[in-house]
C-alpha positions as CSV (number, residue, x, y, z in Angstrom):
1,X,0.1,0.6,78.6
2,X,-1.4,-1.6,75.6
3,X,-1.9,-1.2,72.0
4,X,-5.1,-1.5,72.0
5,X,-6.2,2.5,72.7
6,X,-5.9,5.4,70.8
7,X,-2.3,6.9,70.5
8,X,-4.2,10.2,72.7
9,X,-4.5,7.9,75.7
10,X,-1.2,5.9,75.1
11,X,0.7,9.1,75.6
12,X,-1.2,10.1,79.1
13,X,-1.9,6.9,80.3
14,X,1.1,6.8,83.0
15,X,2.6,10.0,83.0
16,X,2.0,11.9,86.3
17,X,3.6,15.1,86.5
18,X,2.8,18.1,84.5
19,X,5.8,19.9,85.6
20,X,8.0,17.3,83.6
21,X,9.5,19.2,80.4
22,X,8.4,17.4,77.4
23,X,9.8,19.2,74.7
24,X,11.9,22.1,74.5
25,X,11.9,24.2,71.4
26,X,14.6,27.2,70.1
27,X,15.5,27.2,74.0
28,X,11.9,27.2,75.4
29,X,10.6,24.3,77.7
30,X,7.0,22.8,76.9
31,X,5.8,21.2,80.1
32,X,3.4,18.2,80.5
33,X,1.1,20.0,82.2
34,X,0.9,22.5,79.3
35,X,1.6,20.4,76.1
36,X,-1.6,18.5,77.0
37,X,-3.8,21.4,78.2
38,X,-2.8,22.5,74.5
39,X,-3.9,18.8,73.0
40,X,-7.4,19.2,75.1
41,X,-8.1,22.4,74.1
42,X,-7.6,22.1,70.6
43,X,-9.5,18.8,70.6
44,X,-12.6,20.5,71.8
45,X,-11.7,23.2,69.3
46,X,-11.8,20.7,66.8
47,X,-14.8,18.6,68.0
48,X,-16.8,22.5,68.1
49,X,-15.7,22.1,64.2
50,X,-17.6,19.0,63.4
51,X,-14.2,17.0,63.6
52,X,-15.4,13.5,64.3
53,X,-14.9,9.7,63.2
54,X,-14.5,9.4,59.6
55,X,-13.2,12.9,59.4
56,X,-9.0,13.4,58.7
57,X,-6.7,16.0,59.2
58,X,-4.0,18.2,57.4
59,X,-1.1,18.3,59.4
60,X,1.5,20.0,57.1
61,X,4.3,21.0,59.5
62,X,7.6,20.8,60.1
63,X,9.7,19.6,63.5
64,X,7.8,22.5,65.5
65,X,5.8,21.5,68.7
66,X,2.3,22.9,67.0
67,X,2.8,19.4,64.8
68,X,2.5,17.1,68.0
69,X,0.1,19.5,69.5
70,X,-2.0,18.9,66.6
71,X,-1.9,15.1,65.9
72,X,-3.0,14.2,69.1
73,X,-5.5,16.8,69.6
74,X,-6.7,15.0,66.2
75,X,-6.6,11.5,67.6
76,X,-8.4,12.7,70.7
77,X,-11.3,13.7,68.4
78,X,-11.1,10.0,66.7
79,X,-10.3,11.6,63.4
80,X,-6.9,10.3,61.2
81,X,-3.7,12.9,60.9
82,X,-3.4,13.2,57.5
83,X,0.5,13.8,57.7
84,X,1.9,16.3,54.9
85,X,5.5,16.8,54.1
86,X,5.6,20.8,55.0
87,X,7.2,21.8,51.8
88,X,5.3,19.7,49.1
89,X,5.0,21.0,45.8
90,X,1.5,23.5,45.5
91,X,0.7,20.3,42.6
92,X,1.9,17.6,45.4
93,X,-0.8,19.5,48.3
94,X,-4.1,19.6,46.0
95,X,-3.5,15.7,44.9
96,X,-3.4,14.8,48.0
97,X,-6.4,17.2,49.5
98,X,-8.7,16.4,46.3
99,X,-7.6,12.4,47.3
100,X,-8.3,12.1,50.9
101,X,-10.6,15.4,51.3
102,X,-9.2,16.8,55.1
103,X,-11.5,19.9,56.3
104,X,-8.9,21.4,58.2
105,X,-5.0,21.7,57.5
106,X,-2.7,23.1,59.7
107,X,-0.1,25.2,58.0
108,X,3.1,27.2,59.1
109,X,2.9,30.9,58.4
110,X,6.3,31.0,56.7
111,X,4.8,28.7,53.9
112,X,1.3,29.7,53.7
113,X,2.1,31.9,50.9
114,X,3.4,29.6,49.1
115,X,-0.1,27.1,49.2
116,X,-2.7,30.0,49.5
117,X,-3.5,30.3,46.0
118,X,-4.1,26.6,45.8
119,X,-6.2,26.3,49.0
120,X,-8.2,29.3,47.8
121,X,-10.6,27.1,46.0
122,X,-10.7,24.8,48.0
123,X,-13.7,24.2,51.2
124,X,-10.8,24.0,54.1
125,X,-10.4,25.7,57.2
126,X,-6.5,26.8,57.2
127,X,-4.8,27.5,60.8
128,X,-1.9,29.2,60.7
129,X,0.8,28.0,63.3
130,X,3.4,31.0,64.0
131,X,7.3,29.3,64.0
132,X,8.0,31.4,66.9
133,X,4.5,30.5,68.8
134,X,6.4,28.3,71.1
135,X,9.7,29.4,71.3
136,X,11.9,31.7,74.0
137,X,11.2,35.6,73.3
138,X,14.7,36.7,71.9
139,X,13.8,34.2,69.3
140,X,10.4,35.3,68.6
141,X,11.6,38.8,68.5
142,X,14.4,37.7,65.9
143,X,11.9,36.4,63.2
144,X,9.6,39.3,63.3
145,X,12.8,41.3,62.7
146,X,13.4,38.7,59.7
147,X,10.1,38.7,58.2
148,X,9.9,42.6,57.9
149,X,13.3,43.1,56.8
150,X,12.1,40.1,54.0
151,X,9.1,41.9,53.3
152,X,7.0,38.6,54.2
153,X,3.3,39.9,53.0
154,X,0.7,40.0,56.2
155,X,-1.5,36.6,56.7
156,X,-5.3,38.1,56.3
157,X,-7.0,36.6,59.3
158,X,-11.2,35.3,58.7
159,X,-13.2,32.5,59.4
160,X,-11.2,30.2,57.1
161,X,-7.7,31.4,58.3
162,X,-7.7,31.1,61.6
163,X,-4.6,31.8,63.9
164,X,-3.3,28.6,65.9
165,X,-3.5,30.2,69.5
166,X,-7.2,31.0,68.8
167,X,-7.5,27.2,69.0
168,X,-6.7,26.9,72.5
169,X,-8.4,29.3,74.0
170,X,-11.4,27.4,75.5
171,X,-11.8,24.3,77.3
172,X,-14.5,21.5,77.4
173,X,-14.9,17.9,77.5
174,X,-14.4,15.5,74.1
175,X,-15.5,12.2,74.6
176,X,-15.5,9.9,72.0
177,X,-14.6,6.2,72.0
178,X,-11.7,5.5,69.8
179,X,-9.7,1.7,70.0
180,X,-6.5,0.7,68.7
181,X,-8.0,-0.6,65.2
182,X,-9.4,2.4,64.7
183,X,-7.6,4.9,61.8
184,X,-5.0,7.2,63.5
185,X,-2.9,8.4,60.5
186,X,-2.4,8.7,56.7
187,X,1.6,8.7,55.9
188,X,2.5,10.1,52.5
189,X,5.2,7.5,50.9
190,X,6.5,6.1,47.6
191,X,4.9,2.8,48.6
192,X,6.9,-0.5,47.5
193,X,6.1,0.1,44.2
194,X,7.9,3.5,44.0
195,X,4.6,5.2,43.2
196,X,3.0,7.9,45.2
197,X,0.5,6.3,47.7
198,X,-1.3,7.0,50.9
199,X,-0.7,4.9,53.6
200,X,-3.0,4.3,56.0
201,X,-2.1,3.1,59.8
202,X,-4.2,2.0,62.9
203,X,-3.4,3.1,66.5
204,X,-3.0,-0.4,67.1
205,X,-0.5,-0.2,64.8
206,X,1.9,3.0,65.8
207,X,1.7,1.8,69.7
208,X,2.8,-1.6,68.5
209,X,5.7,-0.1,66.8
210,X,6.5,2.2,70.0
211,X,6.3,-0.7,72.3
212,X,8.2,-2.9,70.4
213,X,11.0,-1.2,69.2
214,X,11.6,-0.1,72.7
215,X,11.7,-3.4,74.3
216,X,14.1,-5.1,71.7
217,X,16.5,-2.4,72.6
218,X,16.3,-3.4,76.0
219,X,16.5,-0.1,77.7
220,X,15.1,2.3,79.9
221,X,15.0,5.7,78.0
222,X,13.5,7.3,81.3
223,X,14.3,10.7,81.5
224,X,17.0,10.4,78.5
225,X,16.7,13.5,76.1
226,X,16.3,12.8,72.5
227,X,17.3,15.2,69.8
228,X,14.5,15.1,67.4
229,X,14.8,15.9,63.5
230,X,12.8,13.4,61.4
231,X,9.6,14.4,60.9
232,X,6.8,13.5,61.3
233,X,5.7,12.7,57.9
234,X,8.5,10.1,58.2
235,X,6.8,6.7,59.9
236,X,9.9,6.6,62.0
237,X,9.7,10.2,63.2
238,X,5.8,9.8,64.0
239,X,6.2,6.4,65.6
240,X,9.4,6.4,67.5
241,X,10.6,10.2,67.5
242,X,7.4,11.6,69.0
243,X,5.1,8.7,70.0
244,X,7.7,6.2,71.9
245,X,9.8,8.5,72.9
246,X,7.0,11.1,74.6
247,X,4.9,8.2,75.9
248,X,7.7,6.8,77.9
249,X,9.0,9.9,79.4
250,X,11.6,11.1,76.7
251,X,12.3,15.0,76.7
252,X,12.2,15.9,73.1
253,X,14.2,18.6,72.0
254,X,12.4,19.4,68.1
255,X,14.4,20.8,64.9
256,X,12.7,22.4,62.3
257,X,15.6,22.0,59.9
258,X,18.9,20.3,60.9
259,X,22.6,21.8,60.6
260,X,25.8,20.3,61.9
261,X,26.4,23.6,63.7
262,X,23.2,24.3,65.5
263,X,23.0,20.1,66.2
264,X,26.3,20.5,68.1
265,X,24.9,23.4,70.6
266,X,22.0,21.5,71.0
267,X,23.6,18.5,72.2
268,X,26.2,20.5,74.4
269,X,23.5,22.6,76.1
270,X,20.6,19.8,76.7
271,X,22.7,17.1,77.1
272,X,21.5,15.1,74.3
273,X,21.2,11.5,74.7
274,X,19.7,10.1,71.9
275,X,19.6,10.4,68.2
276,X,17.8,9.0,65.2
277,X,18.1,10.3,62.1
278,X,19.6,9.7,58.2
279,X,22.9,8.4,57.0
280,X,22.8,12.2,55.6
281,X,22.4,13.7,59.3
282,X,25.6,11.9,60.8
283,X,27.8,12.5,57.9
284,X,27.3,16.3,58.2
285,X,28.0,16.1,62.1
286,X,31.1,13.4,61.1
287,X,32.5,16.1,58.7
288,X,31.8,18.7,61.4
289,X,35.1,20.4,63.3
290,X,32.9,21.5,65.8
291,X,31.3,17.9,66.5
292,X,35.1,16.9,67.3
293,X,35.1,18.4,70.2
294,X,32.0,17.1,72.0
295,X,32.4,14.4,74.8
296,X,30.1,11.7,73.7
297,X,29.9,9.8,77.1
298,X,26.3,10.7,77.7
299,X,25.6,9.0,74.4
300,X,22.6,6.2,75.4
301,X,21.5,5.2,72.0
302,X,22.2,6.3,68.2
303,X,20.1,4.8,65.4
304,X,20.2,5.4,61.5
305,X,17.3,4.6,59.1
306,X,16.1,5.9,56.0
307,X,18.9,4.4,53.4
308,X,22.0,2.5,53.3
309,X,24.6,3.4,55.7
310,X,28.0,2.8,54.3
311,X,30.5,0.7,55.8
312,X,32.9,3.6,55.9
313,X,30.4,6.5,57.7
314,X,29.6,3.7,60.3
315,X,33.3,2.6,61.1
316,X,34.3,5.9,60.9
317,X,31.3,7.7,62.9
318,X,32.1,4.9,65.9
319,X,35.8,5.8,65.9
320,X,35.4,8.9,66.0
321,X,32.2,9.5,69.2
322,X,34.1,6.1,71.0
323,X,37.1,8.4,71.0
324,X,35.8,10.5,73.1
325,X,33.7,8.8,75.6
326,X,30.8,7.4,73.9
327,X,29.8,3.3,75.1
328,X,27.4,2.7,72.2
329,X,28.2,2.8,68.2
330,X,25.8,3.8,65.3
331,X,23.3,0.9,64.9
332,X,21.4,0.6,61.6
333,X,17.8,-0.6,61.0
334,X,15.5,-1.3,58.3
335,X,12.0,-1.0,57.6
336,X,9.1,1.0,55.4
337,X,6.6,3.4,56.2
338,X,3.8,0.0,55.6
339,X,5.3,-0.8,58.9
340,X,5.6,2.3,60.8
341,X,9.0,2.5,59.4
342,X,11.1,-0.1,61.6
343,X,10.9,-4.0,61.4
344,X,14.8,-4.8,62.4
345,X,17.1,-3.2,63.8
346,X,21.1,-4.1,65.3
347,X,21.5,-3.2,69.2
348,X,24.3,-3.3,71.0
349,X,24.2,-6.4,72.3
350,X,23.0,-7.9,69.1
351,X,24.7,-6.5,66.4
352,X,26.3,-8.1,63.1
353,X,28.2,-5.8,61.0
354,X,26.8,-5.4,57.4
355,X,23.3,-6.9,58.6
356,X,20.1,-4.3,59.3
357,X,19.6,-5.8,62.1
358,X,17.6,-8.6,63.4
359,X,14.1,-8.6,63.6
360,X,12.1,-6.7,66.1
361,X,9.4,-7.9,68.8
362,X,6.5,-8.3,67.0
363,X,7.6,-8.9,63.7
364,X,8.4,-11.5,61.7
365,X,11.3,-11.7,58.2
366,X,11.4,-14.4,55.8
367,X,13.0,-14.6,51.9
368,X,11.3,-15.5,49.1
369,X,11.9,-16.0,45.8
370,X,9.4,-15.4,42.6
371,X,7.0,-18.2,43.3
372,X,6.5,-17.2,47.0
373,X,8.3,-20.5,47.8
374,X,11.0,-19.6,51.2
375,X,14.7,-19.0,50.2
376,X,17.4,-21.2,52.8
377,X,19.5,-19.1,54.9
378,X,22.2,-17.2,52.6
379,X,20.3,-17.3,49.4
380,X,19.0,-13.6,47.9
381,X,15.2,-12.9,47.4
382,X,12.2,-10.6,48.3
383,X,12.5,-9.6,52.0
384,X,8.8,-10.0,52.9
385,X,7.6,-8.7,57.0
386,X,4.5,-10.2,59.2
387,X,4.4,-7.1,61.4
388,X,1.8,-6.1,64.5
389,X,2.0,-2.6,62.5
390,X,1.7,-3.5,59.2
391,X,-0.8,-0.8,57.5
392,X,-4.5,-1.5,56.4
393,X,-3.6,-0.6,52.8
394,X,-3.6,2.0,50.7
395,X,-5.9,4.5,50.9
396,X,-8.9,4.0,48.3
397,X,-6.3,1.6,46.2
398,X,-7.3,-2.1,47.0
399,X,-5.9,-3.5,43.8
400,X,-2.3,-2.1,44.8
401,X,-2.9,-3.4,48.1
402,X,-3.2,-6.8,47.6
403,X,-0.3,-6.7,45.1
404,X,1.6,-5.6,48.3
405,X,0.1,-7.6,51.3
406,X,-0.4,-11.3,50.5
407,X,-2.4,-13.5,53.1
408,X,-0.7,-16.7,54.1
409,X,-2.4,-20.5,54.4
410,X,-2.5,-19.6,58.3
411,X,-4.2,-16.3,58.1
412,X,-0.9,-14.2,58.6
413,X,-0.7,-11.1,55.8
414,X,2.8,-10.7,54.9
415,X,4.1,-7.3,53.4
416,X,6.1,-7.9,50.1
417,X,8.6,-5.3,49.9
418,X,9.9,-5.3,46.9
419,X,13.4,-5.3,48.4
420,X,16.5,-7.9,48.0
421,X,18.3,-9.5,51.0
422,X,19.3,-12.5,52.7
423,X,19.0,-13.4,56.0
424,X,21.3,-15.7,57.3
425,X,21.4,-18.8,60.5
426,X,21.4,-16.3,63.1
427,X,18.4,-13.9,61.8
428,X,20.3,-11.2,60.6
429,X,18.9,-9.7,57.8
430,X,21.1,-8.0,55.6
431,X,19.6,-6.2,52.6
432,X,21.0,-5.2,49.4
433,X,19.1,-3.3,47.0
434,X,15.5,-2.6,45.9
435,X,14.5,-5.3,43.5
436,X,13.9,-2.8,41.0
437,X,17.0,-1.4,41.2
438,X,18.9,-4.9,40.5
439,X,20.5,-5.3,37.5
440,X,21.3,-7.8,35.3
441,X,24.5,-8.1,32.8
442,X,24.9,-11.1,31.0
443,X,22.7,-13.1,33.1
444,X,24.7,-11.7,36.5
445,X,23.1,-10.3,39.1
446,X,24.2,-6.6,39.9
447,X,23.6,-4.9,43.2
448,X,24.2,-1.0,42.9
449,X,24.8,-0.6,46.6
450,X,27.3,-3.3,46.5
451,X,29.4,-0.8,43.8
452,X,28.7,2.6,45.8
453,X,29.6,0.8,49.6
454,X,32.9,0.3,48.0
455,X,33.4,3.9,46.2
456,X,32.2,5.8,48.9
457,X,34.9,4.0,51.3
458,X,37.4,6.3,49.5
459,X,38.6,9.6,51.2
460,X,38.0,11.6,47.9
461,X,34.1,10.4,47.5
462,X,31.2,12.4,49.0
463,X,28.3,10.5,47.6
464,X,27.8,8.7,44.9
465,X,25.2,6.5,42.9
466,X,25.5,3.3,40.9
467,X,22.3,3.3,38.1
468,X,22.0,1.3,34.6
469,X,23.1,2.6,31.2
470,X,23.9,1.5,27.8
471,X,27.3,1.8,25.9
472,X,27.7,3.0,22.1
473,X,26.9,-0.5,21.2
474,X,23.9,-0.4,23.2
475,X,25.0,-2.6,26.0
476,X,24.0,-2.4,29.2
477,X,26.6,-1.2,31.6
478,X,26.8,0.5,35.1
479,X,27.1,4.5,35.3
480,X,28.3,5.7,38.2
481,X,27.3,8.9,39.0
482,X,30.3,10.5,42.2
483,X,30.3,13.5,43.8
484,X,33.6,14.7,45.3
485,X,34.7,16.1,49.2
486,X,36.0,19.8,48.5
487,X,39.2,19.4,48.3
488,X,39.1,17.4,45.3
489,X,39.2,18.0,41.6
490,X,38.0,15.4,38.9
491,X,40.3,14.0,36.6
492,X,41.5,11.2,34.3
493,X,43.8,9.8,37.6
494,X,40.7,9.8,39.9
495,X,39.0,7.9,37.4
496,X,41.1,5.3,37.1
497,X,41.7,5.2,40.6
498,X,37.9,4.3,41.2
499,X,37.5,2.2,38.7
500,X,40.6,0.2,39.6
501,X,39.0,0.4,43.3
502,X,35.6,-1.2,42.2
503,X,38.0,-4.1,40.0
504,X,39.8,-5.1,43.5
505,X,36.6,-5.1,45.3
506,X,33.5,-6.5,42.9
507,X,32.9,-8.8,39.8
508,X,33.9,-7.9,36.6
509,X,30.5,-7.1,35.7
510,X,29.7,-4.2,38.6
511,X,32.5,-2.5,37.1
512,X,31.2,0.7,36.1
513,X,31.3,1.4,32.2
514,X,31.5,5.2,32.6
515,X,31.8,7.5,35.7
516,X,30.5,11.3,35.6
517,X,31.1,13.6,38.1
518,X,28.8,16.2,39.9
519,X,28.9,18.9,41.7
520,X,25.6,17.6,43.6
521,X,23.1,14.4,43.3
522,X,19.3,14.7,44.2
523,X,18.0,13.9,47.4
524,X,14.5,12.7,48.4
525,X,12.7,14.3,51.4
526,X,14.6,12.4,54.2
527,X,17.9,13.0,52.2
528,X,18.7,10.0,50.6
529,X,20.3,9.4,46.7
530,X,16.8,9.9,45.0
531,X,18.3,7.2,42.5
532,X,15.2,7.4,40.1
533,X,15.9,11.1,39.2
534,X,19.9,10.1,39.0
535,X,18.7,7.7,36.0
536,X,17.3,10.7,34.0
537,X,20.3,13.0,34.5
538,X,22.6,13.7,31.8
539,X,26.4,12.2,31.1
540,X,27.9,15.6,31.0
541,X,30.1,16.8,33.7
């Protein structure tokens, strides 16, 4: 397979056998054969709509097979996945349909009610995808029992709300020519400038990323089974979750909503193999009696993304699966939705502790500091990525764009972050904050994930987040915001115990000036500290 196609005929270019099981959903098996009969019909459903080149595509979904059904059935058509986070705010939904102006969306019924009164002025063909549509009959059974004890109101079928098994009911041919540099999907994403923006990504692009990532692992994942939570509005859950992993012959077992609990039956009964997902995700399972008690020696490959994974989850999270069988640890990677999410990663083989990785085929890392001029090895700066899956741009924003992607003397665009790292002889990168995070005391540099990688090392700490404040005589100083582990109560000795903690580990001037406890922290989407919204929040325990 090559890059250059369209994701639709990257995913069947080899595979053979339709009785393979491709994905398997609340204990139902979706075959080959039958997840692509589904992609073709709906494709010619689609085409029957007008759905062409220049057209795009509301996907709002979550983990539910109807999503991959969907996307490729929309690439098929040469049309762009317009890829919504399923539970957007009603405000967040209408931005982005009035912005990129999709005909159709693809809804799930349990959150239709929640968007209907926004789509109702709005030209858009809604199809409604059941939860249950795909899944074993006990559990189909089980949420018509929920949603009448619930009182869920009745979805009002017509010509603009159309049920999603209605769009498979006919076959017919779609033939249009589609390449790798054509569009394939819009990702949703706070863009390096922490601003809302669309992103917008070739097929070129995501079958780069898939090829890529794959080969610098240097593995066969053949017949492996991969538990699959990120989703894919996440560039890393489009990419590699669903695109890599079903292209080269990964069962994917799809969660619409993760919990330790149900995570640990999953792996148990389908004999998970791989996992990718949040610091966030392998905490809860760490934390998890039940997880305990899994034998871990069918573990092929465990990767975290998304935000910093701290020193004490990943020593901890290796003792704890090696224990009990497992050959492989937790390996960490780093990248941005601009480049389909991954641009270095550590493997087993290649693996430096503290680093992100080294990175990937395809993709090049260099420092820099303000004046574009390259750092030496072992001297902070702007991480900037060449990638083969760097983005277009932003969607109708070409002034942002080139603030973002700068074009070198040789041609190569370059993407600049906006993050801060080093990288040092070897090529590992190792990155420590977002540049806008940084802050400076007295002329000091002050990284705040330095401060909460050594607080959350401590058995008392559950998460915590390191932001800039100002004392009584309107200095700046560091707040650290803490949330405790259960069986823990806040008090003047725990105080002093982290702040003694952070003098033994960090410069004077990352010692935090107050500390205020919580009984929670915000979280963004993919469940990491959403540390803008931790700056607004009050002192006040």
């Amino acid at each position: 397979m090559t890059a250059h196609m369209s994701m639709y005929e990257f995913l069947t270019g080899e595979r053979q056998d339709r009785d393979w099981d491709a994905i398997v959903y609340f204990n139902k098996r979706l075959n080959y054969g039958r997840f692509i009969d589904g992609i073709d019909n709906l494709a010619f459903f689609l085409h029957k709509k007008n759905i062409g080149k220049g057209d795009n595509v509301a996907i709002c979904l979550p983990n539910i097979p109807h999503a991959a059904v969907a996307f490729y059935a929309v690439n098929k058509c040469g049309a762009v996945g317009n890829v919504i986070h399923p539970m957007i705010s009603e405000y967040g939904l209408l931005n982005i349909i009035k912005n990129t102006r999709p005909k159709i969306i693809f809804l799930a019924d349990i959150f239709y009610e929640k968007y209907k009164a926004v789509l109702s002025d709005i030209d858009i063909t809604v199809i409604i995808c059941p939860m249950g549509y795909y899944a074993s009959a006990i559990i189909r059974i089980g949420i018509k029992y929920k949603s009448a004890k619930e009182k869920v109101p009745v979805i009002i079928y017509s010509d603009k709300v159309i049920r999603f098994a209605k769009t498979l009911r006919k076959k017919g041919e779609v033939k249009i020519s589609t390449g790798g540099r054509d569009i394939a999907a819009y990702l949703h994403s706070g863009g390096t400038t922490g601003e809302a923006k669309t992103i917008v990504l070739t097929n070129y692009a995501i079958n780069a990323v898939a090829i890529n990532a794959l080969q610098t692992f240097d593995t066969r994942i053949d017949n492996d089974v991969a538990f699959m939570v990120l989703p894919l509005f996440h560039g890393y859950g489009l990419g590699i979750n669903m695109h890599a992993f079903l292209s080269f012959g990964c069962r994917l077992v799809m969660v619409p909503k993760f919990t330790a609990k149900s995570a640990v039956k999953i792996i148990k009964k389908e004999g998970v193999t791989i996992m990718t997902g949040v610091p966030s995700m392998y905490e809860k399972l760490y934390n998890s009696k039940a997880f305990r008690r899994v034998n871990c020696k069918n573990f092929h490959l465990l990767i975290c993304g998304g935000d910093n994974l701290s020193a004490a989850l990943r020593e901890n999270f290796d003792k704890q699966i090696q224990s009990r069988g497992a050959k492989v640890r937790l390996v960490e990677g780093y990248g941005l939705t601009e480049v389909v999410a991954v641009a270095a990663v550590n493997t087993d083989k290649h693996y430096s502790v503290g680093s992100v990785g080294k990175a990937i085929k395809g993709v090049q890392i260099k420092i820099i500091d303000e004046n574009l001029a390259e750092r030496p090895c072992g001297e902070y700066g702007e991480i900037l990525i060449a990638s083969q899956s760097l983005m277009e741009g932003y969607y109708k924003d070409e002034r942002t764009t080139k603030e973002a992607v700068i074009t070198d003397e040789n041609g190569k665009r370059w993407l600049k972050t906006g993050d801060c790292g080093y990288m040092d002889e070897d090529g590992y990168v190792f990155f420590k904050d977002r540049i806008k995070r940084l802050i400076i005391i007295s002329g000091v540099n002050v990284f705040p994930s330095e401060i909460e990688d050594v607080v959350s090392l401590m058995p008392e700490i559950k998460m915590c987040c390191a932001v800039e404040g100002r004392s009584k005589e309107n200095k700046i100083i560091i707040k650290l915001f803490v949330v405790l582990n259960d069986e823990y109560k806040y008090n003047l000795t725990l105080e002093n115990k982290i702040i003694q903690t952070c003098k033994d580990n960090l410069i004077k001037f990352a010692i935090p000036g107050k500390v205020i406890s919580k009984p929670s922290l915000p979280v963004t989407q993919v469940g990491k500290v959403n540390y803008r919204m931790v700056m607004t929040m009050d002192d006040q325990e």
